[in-house]
C-alpha positions in Angstrom: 31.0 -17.4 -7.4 28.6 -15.8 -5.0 25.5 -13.9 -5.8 25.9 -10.1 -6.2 23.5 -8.3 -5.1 22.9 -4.7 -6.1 22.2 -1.0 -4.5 19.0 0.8 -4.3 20.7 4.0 -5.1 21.6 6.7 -3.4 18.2 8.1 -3.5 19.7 11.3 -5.2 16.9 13.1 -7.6 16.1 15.7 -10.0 13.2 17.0 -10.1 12.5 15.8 -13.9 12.4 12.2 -12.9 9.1 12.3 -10.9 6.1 11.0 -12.8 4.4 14.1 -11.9 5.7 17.1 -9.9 3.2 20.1 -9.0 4.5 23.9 -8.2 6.0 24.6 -4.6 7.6 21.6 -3.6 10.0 21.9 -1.3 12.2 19.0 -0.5 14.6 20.0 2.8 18.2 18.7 3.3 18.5 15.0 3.3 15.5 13.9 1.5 16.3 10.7 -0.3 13.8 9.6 -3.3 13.9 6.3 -4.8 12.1 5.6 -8.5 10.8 8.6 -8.3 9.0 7.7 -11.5 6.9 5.9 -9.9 5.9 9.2 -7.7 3.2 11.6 -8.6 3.0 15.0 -6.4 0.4 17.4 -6.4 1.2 21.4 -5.5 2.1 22.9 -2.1 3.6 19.5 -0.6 6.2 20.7 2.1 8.5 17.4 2.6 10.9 17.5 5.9 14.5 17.0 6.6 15.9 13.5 6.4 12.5 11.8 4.8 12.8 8.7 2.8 10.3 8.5 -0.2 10.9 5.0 -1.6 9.0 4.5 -4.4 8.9 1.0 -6.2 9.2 0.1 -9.1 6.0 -1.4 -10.1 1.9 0.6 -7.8 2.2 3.9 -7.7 3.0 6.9 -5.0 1.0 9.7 -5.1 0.8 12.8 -2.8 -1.8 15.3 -3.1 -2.2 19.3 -2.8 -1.5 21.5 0.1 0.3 18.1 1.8 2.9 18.3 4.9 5.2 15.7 5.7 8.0 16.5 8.8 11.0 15.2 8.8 12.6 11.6 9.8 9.4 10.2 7.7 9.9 6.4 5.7 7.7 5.9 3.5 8.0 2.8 1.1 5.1 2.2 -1.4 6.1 -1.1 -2.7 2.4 -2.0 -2.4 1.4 1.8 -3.8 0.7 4.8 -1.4 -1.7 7.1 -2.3 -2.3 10.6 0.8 -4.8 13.0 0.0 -5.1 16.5 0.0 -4.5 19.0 2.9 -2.7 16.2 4.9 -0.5 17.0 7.7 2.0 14.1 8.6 4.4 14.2 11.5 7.9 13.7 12.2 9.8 10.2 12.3 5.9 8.5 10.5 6.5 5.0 9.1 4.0 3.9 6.4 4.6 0.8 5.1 3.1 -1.3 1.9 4.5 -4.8 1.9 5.4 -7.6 4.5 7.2 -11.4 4.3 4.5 -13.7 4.3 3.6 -16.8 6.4 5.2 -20.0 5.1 5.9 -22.1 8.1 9.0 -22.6 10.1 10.9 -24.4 7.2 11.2 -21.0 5.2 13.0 -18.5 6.7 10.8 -15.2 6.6 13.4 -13.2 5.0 12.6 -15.8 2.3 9.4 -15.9 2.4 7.4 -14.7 -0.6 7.1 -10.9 -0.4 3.1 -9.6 -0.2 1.9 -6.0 -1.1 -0.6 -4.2 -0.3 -1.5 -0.5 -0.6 -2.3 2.1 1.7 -4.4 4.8 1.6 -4.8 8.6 3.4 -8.0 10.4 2.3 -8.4 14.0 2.3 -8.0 16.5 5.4 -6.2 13.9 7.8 -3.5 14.2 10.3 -1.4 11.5 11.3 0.8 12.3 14.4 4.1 12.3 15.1 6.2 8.6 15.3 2.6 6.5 13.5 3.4 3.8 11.9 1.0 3.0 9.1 0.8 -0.6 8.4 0.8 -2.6 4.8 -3.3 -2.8 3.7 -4.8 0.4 5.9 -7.3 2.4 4.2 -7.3 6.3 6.6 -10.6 7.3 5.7 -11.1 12.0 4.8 -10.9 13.8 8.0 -9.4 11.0 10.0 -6.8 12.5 13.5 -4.4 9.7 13.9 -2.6 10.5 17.6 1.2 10.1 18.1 3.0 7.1 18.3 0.4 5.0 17.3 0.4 1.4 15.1 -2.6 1.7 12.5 -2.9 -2.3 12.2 -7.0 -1.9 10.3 -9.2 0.4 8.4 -10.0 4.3 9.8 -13.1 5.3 8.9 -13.9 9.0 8.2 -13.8 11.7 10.8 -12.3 9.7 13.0 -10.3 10.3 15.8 -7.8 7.1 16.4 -4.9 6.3 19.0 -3.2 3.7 20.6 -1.5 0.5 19.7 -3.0 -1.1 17.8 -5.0 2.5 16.9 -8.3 2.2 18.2 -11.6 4.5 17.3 -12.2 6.6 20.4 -14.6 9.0 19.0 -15.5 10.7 15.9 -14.8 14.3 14.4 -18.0 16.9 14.7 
């Protein structure tokens, strides 16, 4: 008999099963949550059409006050996930927390032993539209990530970051 795998879910919620929930969330149309026990969310978080919050279930995922996140966003915090406060994050973001790792050409990667690692947004940032966030990346407070960049290594604060891979092109005054 072949294996059987099983569903994530349909990423339906109430608002009961977070681990924490603060006042004046708003969660538009299409927002799918996944173990949203697993997801902590401060007050005044504004969360966009169509956004994918796939929590894990093991780390956490925590979003803090005054937080803005547009809409297409994926955010899967297998590794953990922690944003700030007063963080604004554009449409169609990416941030991502674990990757296959390198076992040589005789293991398929799909098969390869699964590695996590966290990533982390301090306070005050903005992270432009279409970023992708990659597993390990520490945004230090303050940081301006521009759009349609690949965040491959650590931000540090105030800084201003763009490119692929992002790369530090000044810093905040």
């Amino acid at each position: 008999m072949p294996k059987q795998y099983r569903s994530h879910g349909s990423g339906e919620f109430e608002l009961d099963q977070f681990k924490n929930i603060g006042e004046n969330v708003v969660f538009e149309a299409g927002v799918l949550v996944f173990h949203p026990e697993t997801i902590d969310l401060g007050n005044n978080i504004y969360v966009g059409h169509n956004t994918i919050l796939k929590g894990y279930f093991k780390n956490s995922f925590v979003i803090g006050d005054n937080t803005w996140i547009g809409q297409n966003c994926f955010f899967h915090s297998a590794g953990g996930i922690r944003i700030g406060c007063n963080v604004g994050i554009g449409p169609n973001v990416k941030i991502l927390t674990s990757n296959h790792a390198e076992q040589g050409v005789d293991v398929p990667i799909l098969f390869s032993e699964i590695e996590f690692k966290p990533v982390s947004i301090g306070d005050d940032c903005d992270i432009g539209i279409g970023s992708i966030i990659l597993p390990g990346v520490s945004i230090g407070n303050g940081v301006q990530i521009g759009a349609g960049s690949v965040v491959t290594k650590d931000i540090p604060d105030h800084a201003v970051a763009f490119g692929v891979p992002a790369t530090v092109v000044r810093y905040r005054k």
